[in-house]
C-alpha positions as CSV (number, residue, x, y, z in Angstrom):
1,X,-14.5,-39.3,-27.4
2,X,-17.0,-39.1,-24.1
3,X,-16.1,-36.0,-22.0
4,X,-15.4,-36.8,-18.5
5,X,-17.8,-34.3,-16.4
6,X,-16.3,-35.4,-12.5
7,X,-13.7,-36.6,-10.7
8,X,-15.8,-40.2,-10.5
9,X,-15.5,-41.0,-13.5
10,X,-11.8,-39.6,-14.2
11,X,-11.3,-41.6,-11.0
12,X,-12.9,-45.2,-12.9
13,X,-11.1,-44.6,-16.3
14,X,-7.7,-44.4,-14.5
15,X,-8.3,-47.3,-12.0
16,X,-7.5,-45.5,-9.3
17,X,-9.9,-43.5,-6.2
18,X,-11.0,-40.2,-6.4
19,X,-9.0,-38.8,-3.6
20,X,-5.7,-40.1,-5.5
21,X,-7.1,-38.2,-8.7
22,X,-8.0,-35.2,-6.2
23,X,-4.6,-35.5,-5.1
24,X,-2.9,-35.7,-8.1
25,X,-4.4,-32.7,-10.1
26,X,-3.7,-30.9,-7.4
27,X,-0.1,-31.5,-7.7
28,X,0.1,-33.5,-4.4
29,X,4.0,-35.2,-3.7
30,X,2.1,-37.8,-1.9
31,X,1.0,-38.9,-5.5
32,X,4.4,-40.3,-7.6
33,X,4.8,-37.9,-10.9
34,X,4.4,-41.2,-12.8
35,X,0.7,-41.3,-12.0
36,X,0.5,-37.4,-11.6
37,X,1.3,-37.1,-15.1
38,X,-0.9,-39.9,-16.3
39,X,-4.1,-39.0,-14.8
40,X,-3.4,-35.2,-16.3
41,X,-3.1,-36.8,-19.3
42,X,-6.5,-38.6,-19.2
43,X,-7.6,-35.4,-17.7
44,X,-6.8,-33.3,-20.7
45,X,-7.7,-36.2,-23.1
46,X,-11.3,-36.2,-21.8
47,X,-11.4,-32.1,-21.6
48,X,-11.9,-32.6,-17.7
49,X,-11.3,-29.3,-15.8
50,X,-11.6,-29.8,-11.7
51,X,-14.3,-27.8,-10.4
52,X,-11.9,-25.5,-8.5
53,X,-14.6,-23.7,-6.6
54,X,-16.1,-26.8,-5.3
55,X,-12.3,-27.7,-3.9
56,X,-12.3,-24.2,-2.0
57,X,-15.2,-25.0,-0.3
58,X,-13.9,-28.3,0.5
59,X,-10.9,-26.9,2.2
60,X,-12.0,-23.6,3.2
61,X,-10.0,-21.8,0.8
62,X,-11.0,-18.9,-2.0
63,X,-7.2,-18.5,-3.6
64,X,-8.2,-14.9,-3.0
65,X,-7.1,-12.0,-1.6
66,X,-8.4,-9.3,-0.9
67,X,-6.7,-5.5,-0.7
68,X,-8.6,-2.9,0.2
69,X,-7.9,1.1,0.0
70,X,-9.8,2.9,2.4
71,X,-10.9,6.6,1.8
72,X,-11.8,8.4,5.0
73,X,-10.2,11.2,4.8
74,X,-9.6,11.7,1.3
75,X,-12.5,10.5,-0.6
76,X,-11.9,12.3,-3.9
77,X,-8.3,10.0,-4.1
78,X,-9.0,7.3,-6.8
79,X,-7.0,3.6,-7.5
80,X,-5.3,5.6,-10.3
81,X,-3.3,7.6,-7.8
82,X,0.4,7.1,-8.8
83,X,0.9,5.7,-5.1
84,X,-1.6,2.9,-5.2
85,X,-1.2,1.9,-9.0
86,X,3.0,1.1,-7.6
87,X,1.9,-0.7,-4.3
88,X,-1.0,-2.7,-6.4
89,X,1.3,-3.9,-8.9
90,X,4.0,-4.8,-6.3
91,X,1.0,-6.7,-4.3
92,X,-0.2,-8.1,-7.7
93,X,3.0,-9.5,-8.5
94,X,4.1,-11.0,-5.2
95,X,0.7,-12.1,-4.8
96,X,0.5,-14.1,-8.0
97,X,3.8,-15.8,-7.3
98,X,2.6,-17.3,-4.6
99,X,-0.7,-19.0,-6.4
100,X,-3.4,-16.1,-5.3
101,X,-5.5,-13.7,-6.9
102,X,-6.3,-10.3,-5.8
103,X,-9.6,-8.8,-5.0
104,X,-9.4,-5.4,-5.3
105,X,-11.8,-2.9,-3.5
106,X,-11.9,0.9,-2.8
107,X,-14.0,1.5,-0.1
108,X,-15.9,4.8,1.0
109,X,-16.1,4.0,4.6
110,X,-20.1,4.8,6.0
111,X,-19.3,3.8,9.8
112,X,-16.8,1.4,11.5
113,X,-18.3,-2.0,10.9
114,X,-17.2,-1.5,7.1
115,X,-14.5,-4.2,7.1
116,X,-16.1,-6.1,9.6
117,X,-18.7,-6.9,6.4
118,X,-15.8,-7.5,4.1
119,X,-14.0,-9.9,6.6
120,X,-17.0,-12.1,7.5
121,X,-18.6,-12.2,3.9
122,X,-16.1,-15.3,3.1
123,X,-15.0,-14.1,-0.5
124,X,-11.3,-13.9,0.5
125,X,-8.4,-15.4,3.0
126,X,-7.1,-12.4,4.3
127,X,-7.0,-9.0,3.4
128,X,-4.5,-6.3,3.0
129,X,-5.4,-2.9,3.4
130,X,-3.4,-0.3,1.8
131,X,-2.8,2.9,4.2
132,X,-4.9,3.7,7.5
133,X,-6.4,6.6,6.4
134,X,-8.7,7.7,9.5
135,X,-10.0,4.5,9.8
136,X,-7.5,3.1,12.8
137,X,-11.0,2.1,15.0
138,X,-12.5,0.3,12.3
139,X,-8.8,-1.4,11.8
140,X,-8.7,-2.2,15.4
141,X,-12.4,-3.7,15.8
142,X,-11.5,-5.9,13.2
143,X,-8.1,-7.5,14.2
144,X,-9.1,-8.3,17.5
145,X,-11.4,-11.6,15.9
146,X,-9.9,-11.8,12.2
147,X,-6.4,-12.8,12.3
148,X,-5.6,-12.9,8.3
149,X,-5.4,-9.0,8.3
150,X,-2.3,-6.9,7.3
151,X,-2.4,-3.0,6.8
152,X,0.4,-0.8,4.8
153,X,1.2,2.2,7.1
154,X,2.8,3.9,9.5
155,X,2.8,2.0,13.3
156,X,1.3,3.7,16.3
157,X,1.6,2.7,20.0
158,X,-1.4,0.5,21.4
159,X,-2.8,-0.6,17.8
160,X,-4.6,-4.0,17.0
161,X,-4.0,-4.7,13.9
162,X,0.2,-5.7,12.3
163,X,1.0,-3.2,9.9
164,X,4.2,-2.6,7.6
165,X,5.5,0.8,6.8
166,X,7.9,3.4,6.8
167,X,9.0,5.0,10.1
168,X,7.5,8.2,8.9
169,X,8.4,10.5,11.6
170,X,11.8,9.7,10.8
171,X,11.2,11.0,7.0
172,X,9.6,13.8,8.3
173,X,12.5,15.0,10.1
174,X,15.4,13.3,7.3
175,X,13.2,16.2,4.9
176,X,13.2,19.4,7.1
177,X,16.7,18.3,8.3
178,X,17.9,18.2,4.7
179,X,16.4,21.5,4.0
180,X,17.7,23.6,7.1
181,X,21.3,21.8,6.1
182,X,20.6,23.9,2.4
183,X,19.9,27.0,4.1
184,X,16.6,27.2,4.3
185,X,14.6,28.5,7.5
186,X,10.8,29.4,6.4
187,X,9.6,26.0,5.6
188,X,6.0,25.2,5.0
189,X,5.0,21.5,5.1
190,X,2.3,20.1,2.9
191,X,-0.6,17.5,4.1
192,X,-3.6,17.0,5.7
193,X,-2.6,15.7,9.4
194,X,-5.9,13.9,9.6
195,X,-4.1,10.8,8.0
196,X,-2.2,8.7,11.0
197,X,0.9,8.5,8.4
198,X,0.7,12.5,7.6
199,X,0.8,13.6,10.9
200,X,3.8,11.5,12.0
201,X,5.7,13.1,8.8
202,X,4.5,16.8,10.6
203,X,5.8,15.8,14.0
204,X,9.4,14.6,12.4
205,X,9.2,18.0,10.5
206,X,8.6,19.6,14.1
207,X,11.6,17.4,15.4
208,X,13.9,18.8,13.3
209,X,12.9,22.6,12.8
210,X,12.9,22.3,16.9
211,X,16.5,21.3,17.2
212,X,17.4,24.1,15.0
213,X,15.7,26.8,17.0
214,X,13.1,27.3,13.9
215,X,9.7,25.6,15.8
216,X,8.1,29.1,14.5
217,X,9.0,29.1,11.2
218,X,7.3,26.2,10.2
219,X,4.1,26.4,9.0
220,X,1.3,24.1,7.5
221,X,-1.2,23.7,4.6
222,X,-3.5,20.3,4.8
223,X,-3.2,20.0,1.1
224,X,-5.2,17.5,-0.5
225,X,-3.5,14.2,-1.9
226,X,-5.2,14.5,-5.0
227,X,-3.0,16.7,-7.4
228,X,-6.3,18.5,-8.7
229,X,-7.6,19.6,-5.5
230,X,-4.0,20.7,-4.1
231,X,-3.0,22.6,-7.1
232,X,-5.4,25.5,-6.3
233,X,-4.9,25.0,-2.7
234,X,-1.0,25.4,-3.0
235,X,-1.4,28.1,-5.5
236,X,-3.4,30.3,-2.9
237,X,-0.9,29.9,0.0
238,X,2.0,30.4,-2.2
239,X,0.7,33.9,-3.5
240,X,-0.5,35.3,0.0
241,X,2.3,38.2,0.5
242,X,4.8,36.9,3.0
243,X,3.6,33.8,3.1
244,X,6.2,32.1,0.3
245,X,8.9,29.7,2.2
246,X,12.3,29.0,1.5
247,X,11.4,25.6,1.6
248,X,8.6,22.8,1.1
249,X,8.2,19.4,3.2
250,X,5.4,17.3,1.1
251,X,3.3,14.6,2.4
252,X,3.7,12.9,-0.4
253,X,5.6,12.6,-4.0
254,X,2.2,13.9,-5.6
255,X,1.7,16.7,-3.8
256,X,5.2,17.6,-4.1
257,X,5.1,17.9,-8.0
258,X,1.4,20.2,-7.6
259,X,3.8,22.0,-5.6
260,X,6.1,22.2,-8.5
261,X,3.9,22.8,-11.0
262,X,2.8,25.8,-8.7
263,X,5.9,27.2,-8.4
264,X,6.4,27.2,-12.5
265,X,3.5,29.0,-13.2
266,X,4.0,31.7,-10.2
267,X,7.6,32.2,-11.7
268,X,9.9,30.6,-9.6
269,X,12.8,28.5,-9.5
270,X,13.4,25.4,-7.9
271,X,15.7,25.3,-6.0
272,X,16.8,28.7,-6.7
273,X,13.6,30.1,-5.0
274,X,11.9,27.1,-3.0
275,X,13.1,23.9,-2.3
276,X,11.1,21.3,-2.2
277,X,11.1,17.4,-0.7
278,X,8.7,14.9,-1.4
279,X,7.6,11.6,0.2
280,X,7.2,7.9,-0.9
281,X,9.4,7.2,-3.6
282,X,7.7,7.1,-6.8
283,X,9.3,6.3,-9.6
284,X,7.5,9.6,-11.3
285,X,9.8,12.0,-9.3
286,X,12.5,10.6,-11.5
287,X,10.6,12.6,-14.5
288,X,9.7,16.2,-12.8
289,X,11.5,19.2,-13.9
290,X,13.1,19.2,-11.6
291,X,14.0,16.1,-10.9
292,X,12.3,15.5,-7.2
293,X,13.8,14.7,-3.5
294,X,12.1,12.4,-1.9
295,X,11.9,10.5,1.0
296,X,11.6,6.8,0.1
297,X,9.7,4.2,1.5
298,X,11.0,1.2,0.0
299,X,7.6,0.1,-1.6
300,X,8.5,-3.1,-3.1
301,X,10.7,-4.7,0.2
302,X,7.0,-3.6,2.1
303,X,4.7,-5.0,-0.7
304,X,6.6,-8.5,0.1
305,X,6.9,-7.8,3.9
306,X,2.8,-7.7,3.3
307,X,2.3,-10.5,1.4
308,X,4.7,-12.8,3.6
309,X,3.3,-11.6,6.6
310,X,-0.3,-12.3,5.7
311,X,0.4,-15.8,4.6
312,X,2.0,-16.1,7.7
313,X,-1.0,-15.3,9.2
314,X,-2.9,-16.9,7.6
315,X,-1.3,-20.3,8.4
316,X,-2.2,-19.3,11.9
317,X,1.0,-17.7,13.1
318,X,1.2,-14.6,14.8
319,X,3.5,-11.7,13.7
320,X,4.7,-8.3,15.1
321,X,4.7,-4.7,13.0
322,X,7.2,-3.8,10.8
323,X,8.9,-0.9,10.4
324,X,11.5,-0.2,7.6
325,X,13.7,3.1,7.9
326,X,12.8,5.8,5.4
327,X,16.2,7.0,2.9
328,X,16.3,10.2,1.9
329,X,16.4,10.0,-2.1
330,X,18.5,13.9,-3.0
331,X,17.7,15.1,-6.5
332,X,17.8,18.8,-7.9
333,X,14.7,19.9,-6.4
334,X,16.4,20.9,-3.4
């Protein structure tokens, strides 16, 4: 049996045009299922396969999209990071559902035109990036001329670009609140502030030791979010005489269990000793010892806030920021 090597000829051995078979492998309504089925049927008969990058070009499409995770700040963070395996498989997910794939990229930003190269080089139909990192300029030089651009992470007056995250100066404060509430006044908060997201957890933190007459108790480490490079970190500050709070405000789930793991080998107790609150969520802070506070993001509610809003986009609507209220998650850490 001849193999059928282009729409032409699929087109002559069904009787039909080739924009009805164009149509009609493409799954068009405007073609009846009748004749839908039957030219698949020739199609598979005759081992045709439509040339599917061909029909991109054709309509401007890839079927691609790309996310993107920025490391200004903290370039020793990898895709393996507990955080952005959960928010790429959320992505991956809704992604696929809706008939993309994902391009994936970790980029090690060299100067601000960085996504200004990835959004021209026409690989992709939008991208997603996954937290700001220190890179809000480059963000902002790129949304004012490339519309198909969504970023996971916390909002700030006077931005560009539409992003979707957690309100994280609320969870900032929801964790020192919940702390001072358990008796606790020393309380030393976790994180490197250089991160937009990071800093807004500190000034909720702030907020609340404020309110409770405690602004000079708190104190801050810029831990690393990498658990290797906080662990020493952590273990430094913790063993400095006078230095040891009552309790600990983390940036993130990960650095909370470094913190943890610090606390074990020094001998202490948690909570007996320290308490200790984390941030994001992670599904990990189910397995610590103890089992880990948090204050959750609600991951995959943003991974399809992300996703929805970029197809928006990309259909040529405009949308606004979102911004989901964090939920302190109480465990026996604290």
């Amino acid at each position: 049996m001849n193999r059928i090597k282009n729409i032409k000829e699929l087109a002559e051995l069904a009787g039909v045009s080739t924009g009805t078979v164009s149509r009609a492998l493409a799954g068009s309504a405007l073609i009846s299922q009748k004749t839908r089925d039957r030219i698949q049927a020739l199609a598979d008969e005759h081992g045709f396969r439509p040339n599917v990058l061909a029909r991109n070009l054709r309509i401007q499409r890839t079927g691609a999209i790309g996310v993107l995770i920025p490391l200004g700040h903290e370039t020793g963070q990898h895709i393996s990071d507990p955080f952005f395996i959960t928010m790429l498989g959320l992505l991956a997910d809704a992604l696929t559902e809706r008939g993309y794939d994902l391009l994936l990229s970790r980029v090690i930003p060299t100067d601000d035109r960085w996504l200004d190269r990835i959004t021209g080089s026409g690989r992709v139909d939008g991208v997603i990036v996954i937290g700001q990192s220190d890179q809000s300029a480059a963000l902002d030089l790129v949304a004012g001329h490339y519309r198909p651009l969504v970023v996971w992470g916390g909002h700030t007056p006077g931005q560009s670009y539409c992003s979707v995250g957690s309100d994280n100066r609320k969870g900032g404060d929801l964790a020192a609140s919940h702390l001072i509430e358990r008796g606790c006044q020393r309380i030393a908060f976790f994180g490197d502030p250089g991160a937009p997201e990071i800093s807004q957890r500190l000034e909720g933190a702030r907020d609340a030791m404020a309110r409770a007459g405690l602004a000079d108790q708190l104190t801050v480490l810029p831990a690393h979010l990498v658990a290797e490079a906080a662990h020493p970190d952590i273990a430094r500050f913790l063993s400095q005489e006078g230095q040891r709070p009552q309790g600990i405000v983390a940036a993130s789930d990960v650095i909370a269990m470094s913190a943890l793991r610090v606390l074990a080998e020094q001998g202490l107790s948690v909570p007996g000793d320290v308490r200790v609150v984390g941030y994001d969520g992670l599904a990990l802070g189910e397995q610590t010892s103890p089992r880990l506070t948090t204050v959750a993001q609600e991951l995959t509610r943003g991974a399809e806030h992300l996703v929805d809003m970029l197809l928006r986009r990309i259909a040529g609507e405009e949308t606004q920021s979102v911004v989901m209220q964090p939920e302190l998650v109480v465990r026996l850490s604290s």
